[in-house]
Structures are given as C-alpha cells and as structure tokens.
N, C-alpha and C positions, 0 to 999 in steps of 0.2 A: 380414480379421476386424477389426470394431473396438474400442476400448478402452474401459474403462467411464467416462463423463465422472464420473461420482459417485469414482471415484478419481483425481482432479486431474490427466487427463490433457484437452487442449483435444478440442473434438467430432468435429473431422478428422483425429484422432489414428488410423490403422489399420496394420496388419502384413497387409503383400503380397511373399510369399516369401520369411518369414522376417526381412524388414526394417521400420525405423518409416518411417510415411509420413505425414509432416504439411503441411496444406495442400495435399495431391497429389504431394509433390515425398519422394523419400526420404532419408533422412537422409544415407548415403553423398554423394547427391550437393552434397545443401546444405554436408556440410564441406572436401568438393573444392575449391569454388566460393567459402566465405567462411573458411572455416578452424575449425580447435579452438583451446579452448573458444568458444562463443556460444549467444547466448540465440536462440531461432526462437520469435516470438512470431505464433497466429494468430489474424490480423484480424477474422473470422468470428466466434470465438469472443468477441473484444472487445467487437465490436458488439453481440454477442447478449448482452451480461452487461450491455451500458447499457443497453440495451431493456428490459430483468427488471426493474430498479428503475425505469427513467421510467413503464413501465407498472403497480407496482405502487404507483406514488404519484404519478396525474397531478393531483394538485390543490397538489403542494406543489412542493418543489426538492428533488434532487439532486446535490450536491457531491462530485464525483469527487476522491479524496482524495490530491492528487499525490503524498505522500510515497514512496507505495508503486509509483509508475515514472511518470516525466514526461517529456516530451520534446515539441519542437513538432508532430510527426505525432501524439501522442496529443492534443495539446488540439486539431489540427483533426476528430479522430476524434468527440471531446466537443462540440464545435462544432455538428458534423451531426448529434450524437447528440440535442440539446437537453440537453443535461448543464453546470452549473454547476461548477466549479472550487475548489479550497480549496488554498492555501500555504501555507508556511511562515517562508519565509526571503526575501529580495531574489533569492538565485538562481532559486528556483523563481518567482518573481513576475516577472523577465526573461523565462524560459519560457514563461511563460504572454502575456508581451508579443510575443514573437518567433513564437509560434502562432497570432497574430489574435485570443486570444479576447477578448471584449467585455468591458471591464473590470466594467461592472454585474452579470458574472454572476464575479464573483469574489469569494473571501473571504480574507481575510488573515489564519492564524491565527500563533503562533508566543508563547511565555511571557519571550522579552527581545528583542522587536524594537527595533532603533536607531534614532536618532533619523533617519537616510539613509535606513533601510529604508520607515519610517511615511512620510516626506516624502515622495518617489520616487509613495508607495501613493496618498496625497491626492492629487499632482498628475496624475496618473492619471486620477485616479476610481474606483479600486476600489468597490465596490459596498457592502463590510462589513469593517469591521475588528474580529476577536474583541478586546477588551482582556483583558489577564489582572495586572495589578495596578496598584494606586493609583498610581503613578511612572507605568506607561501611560496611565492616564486624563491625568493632569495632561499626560503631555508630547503625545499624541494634541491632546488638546482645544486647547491652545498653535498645534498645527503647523496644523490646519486654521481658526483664527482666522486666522493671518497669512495661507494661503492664499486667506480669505475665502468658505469654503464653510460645509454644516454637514455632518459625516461621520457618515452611518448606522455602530453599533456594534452588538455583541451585547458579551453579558457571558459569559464563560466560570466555570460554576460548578462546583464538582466536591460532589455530589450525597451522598458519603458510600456510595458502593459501592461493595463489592469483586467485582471480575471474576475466574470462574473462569480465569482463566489464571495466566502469567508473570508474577511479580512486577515483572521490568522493561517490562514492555507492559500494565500496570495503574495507570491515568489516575485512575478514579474515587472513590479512597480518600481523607478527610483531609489524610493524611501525604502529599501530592503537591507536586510542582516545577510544577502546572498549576491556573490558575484560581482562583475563590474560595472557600472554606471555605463550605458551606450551613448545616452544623451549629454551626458559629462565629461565623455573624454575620456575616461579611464581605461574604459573597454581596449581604446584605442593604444593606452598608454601601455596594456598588459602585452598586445600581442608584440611591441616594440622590446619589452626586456623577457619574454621568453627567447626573444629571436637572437637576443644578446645572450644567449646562455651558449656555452657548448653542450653541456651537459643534459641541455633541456631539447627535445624534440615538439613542434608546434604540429599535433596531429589530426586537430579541430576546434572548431568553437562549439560551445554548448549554451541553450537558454532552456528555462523552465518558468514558465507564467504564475502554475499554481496549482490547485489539486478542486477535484469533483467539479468539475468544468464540463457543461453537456453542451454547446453550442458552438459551431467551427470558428463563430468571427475571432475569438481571440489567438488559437491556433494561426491560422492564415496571417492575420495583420502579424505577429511575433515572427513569424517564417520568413515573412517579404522584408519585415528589416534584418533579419538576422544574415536572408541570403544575401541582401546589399552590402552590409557590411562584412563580409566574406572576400564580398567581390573586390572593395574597396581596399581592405590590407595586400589583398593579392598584388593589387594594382600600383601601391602604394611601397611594397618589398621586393616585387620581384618573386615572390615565393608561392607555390600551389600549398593551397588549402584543402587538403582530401575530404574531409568530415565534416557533416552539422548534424550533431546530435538537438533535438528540440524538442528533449523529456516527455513526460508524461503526462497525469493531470487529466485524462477523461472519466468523468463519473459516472456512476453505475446508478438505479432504481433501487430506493430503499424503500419504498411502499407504494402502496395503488395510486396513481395520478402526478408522483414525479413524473417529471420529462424525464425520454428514453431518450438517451445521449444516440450520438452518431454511430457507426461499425467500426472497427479498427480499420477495415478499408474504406470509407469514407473520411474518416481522419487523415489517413495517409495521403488519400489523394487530394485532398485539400492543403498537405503540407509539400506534397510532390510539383502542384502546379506552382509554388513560388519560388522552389529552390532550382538551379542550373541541373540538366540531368548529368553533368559530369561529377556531383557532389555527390560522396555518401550520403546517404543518409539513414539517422539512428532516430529512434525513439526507445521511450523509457516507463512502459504502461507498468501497475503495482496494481493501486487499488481493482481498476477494468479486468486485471486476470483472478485476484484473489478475492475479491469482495464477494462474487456471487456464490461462490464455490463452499461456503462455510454457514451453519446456522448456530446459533448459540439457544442451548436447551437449560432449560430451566424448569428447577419445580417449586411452586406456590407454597408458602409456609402461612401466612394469615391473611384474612380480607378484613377489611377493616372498612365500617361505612359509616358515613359523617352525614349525619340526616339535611337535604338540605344544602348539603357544601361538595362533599365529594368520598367515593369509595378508592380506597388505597388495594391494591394488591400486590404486595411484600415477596419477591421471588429472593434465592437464595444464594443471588451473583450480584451485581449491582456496577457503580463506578468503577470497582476495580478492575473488574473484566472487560467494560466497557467506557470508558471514560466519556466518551467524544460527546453526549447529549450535555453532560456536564461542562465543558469544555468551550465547546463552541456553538449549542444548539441544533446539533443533528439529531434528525428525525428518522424514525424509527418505527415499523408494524412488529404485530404478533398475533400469533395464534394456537386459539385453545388446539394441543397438538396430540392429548392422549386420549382423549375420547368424545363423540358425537354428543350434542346437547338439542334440545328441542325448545331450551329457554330461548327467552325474548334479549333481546342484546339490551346492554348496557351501559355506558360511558365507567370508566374505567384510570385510574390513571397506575401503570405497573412502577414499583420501586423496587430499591435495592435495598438490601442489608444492612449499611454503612451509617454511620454517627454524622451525618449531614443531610439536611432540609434538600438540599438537591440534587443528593441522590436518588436522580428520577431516567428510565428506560425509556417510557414511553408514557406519554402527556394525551387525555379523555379518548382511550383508546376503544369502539364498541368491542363487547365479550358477551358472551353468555351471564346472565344473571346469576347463573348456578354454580362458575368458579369457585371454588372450594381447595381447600389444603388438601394438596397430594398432587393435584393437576401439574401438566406439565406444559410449559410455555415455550412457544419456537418462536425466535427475532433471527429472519431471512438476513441475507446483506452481511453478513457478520463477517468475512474474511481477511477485512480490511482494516487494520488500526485498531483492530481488538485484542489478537492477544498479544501484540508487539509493543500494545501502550500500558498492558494489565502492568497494577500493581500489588502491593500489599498492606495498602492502605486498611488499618484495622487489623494487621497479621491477617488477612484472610489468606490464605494460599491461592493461587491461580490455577485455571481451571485447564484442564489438558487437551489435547487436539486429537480427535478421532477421525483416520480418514476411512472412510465406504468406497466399494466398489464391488458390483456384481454377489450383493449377500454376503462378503465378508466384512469384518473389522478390523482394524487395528489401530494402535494409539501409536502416533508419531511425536508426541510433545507428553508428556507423563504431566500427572497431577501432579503440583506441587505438595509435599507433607510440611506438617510442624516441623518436621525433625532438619528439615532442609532448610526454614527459619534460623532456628535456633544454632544450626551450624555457622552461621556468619555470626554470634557473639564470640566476644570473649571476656 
C-alpha cells in the first residue's frame, strides 16, 4: 500500500506487511544496517522536486536554498539537476566548493557576511552577491576593487509584507534583521550607491517574505511591489534591471489535514503575472524540494504512562536532530513503522532524549496501545531544517543521512562519533 505523497511522505514511501518501505528497502533493515536515529532521504523523490520547479520556470533560475539541507551529494544532485544554488554563510559556500558546483551558478546571500566570507566569495567568482546593508555595500565594493573585478550584486529588499506564518520565519515585514526597508526609503537609497560603485555591478533586486508559506496572496502582493519598484529605479537611473529574484518560502504538508500548499507552477505563475515578461525571473524554493524527500527513523527506548495525565514515549533523537517543535511550535506525525499492530490507538505524546521539559517531537499523537521498546518510529517531512539545525546539545552526536533509491543504500552524511566530539577540545 502506498502513502499519500500529499501528506509529506516521499513517493516510495509504501507498507509491505505491516512495515515502511522506502526506496524498496524496509525500515527494520535500514536501522540494522546504519542505526537509530537517521535521517533516510529518497533520492527519487529529490530529483523529482528539482524537475517541478526547473520545469515550471525554464526561462529563468532556480536557486536551491541550501539552508534547508546541504551537503556535497546534494549540490552534485543540483549540479545534474540544472539547479542554481543560494548560501548563507562561508560554511555553506565551502559546501558548495567541495561539491563541484560552478561558482556562476551561485549566490551568496547572508545579513552580516565578513569581511573573509565576502573575500573568499570574489575570489571565487561567485556569481551574485545579495548586499543587505550600506556597511556591505561599502565593504563588498572595497574587496572586489582590490581584487580587480567588478562583482554582479542584487539588493535584498524587504517589500513590507507580512507572511502568514511564524513570526520567527517572517523575512518580509519592515521590522526585519534582512534587507532594505522598501516603505522607508532605503531600498531606494541601496540601488543609488551600488550604482555609484565602479566595482559594484546592479544585477537584480531580490525580496523573500518568509518560510512555510501555503497560500499565493503573499507571493503575489510581494511580486507587484517588488516589480514596481524595479520599474521605478529603471526609470528613475536610466539603467535596465535584468533580474528579480522573489525567494522562496512555500510550505510543504507535515501531517494529515495541513493545507496542501500551491505547485511550483502555480507559484510561478502567480509570480509571472505581476512581473514585466522582459525580467528574469528567479526563485529560491529549500524547504518545497527537500522537506518531503527525508524521514527521520527512530527507535522507542521507554513508554512511560501517567495514569490519568498522559503516556510519554521516549525515542532516541529528540531536539537535537530536530529542533523546530522546540523552537517555534512545528507540528509533526508519526508512525508505528516496524511492524503491524491490531491494538486500539491511543494518545500518545513522543519525546526525546534531552535534559529539557520540552523536548517534545510530537504532542497527543494516536499510536497503538501496544508500543513498546524496540519499535521504530517514522516522522515524514523531515528534510527540511533538520539535520542543518541538529546539534549536540547533551554531546548527543547527530544522526547521519541515508539516501534510497531503487533497493540500494547509501549514507551521504555519516553519523557523527564521540571521537569527532572530543576532537574539537583542547
């Protein structure tokens, strides 16, 4: 039987006698083999989520949004895919060196990159660097003088919208730690002293709203002013504006009865009807490609029942692998995933491991009554902001990434050991 990909389970996702079977291979055996907790990410499903956007926007770019899981096996995945690349930091910008990809198809975004990080980028050749304040302008424009280039920029503008989401995964408002004020003048004031650079090249504007966003009005309104104000520096310098990139930010289905966000071509074309057809246009999907593509396996170490109040069941990963319920209040399924049960279901609340009250997975989740220590737990949706947020809160080590495809396995991200700990003391 298969599972419904529409509830953020990947497409090889199926139950064959009671068990999960992903990538052909079943779950029992993938934890024999690589161990509890890990992530089993299928490749199938990756691929097929770059294709939905290259194919729903083959006339612009693509910017796979590394934040949301990077590793050298996914940017060669991006590589083959025709897919563009977007960073944050000098680590992920290593990443992205250490995976071959072509530094022209990279972008460099991040609100206090250093003065190493920016250097490192020009000598490179990164492809685009977002600026996100006057201090980046001045020191950007300085680093690629000395190196004697001139370095394509966008401008990152924050558009004055609010995304119906998480106030901490909301980019597009005023009151933001990202980009330029559009309602204030700033935005305005950015495109004015890149234009004053020699060094600096203006290759586009860029806005991003926010993240797990299912519904186009924010999309759309963020597009219609961003194209206006496009149109208006145009107008306003004398000078063509090739690009508007307008990020990412569509949410995926993390359990039965979220709202199923738009297609990638429904997006598009909700961003297409506000922009000029003579503008590029980019987007910058993360989560929408990598979220559905990964489940996070886990096995039951105690059940605990509070007569009365509530049964705890203790898996053997917790916030470190998965921060975000913690964090921000993301919601989360699971399912009994090693073998068939005939008990009557039961409220349930799954936690983690960790030396904190709220380290909780998933809150009065139904399960079998019969859950017991050794059982193995699957939480779909996992590809997203999981293992790029893990820590090692409690020295727990971080759990490794298995990718499936067509009955094989292999690990792309290794478990972390003690010994890999202990190596950063001195």
């Amino acid at each position: 039987m298969s599972l419904v990909i529409e509830n953020g389970w990947p497409r090889t996702a199926e139950w064959t006698g009671g068990e999960l079977r992903l990538g052909g291979i079943g779950v029992r055996d993938l934890a024999a083999e690589f161990g509890t907790p890990a992530y089993v990410l299928d490749e199938e499903e990756f691929l097929a989520r770059c294709a939905l956007w290259r194919d729903a926007l083959p006339d612009g770019e693509v910017h796979y949004g590394g934040k949301a899981f990077l590793c050298p096996q996914v940017v060669r995945w991006l590589d083959g895919a025709g897919l563009c690349l977007d960073v944050c930091t000098g680590g992920e910008l290593a990443v992205a060196m250490a995976g071959g990809m072509d530094p022209a198809r990279v972008v460099f975004h991040g609100n206090n990159k250093s003065v190493a990080e920016l250097r490192r980028a020009v000598a490179w050749g990164v492809g685009c660097v977002v600026v996100d304040s006057f201090t980046e302008i001045e020191r950007l424009a300085a680093l690629a003088a000395e190196a004697g280039t001139r370095q394509r920029v966008m401008i990152r503008v924050t558009p004055g919208v609010t995304a119906h989401t998480h106030e901490f995964i909301a980019t597009g408002g005023d009151d933001s730690k990202f980009g330029f004020s559009l309602n204030a003048g700033l935005a305005a004031e950015a495109v004015r002293r890149v234009l004053a650079e020699d060094s600096l090249e203006l290759a586009g504007l860029h806005s991003h709203i926010g993240s797990q966003i299912t519904d186009l009005g924010g999309f759309a309104l963020a597009a219609g002013r961003m194209a206006a104000f496009l149109t208006a520096c145009e107008d306003e310098h004398g000078v063509t504006i090739p690009k508007l990139d307008l990020g990412g930010g569509l949410g995926i289905v993390h359990r039965p009865g979220d709202p199923v966000p738009p297609s990638p071509a429904e997006v598009v074309a909700a961003l297409r009807a506000a922009v000029p057809s003579r503008v590029r246009l980019a987007v910058e999907p993360g989560r929408s490609i990598a979220g559905p593509t990964a489940v996070a396996l886990y096995e039951v170490g105690t059940v605990k029942d509070i007569p009365g109040v509530r049964t705890y069941v203790s898996v053997d990963g917790g916030m470190s692998d998965n921060p975000r319920p913690a964090m921000y209040g993301a919601a989360y399924t699971a399912v009994l995933a090693s073998r068939a049960s005939d008990a009557p279901e039961r409220p349930v609340t799954v936690v983690g491991r960790h030396c904190e009250s709220g380290d909780v997975l998933v809150r009065d989740l139904p399960l079998p009554a019969d859950v017991r220590p050794g059982d193995l737990l699957a939480i779909p949706a996992s590809g997203a902001y999981q293992r790029s947020m893990a820590s090692n809160y409690n020295h727990v080590t971080r759990p490794p990434v298995v990718a499936v495809r067509d009955g094989a396995a292999r690990v792309i991200v290794r478990r972390e050991t003690e010994e890999d700990l202990l190596r950063l003391y001195v």
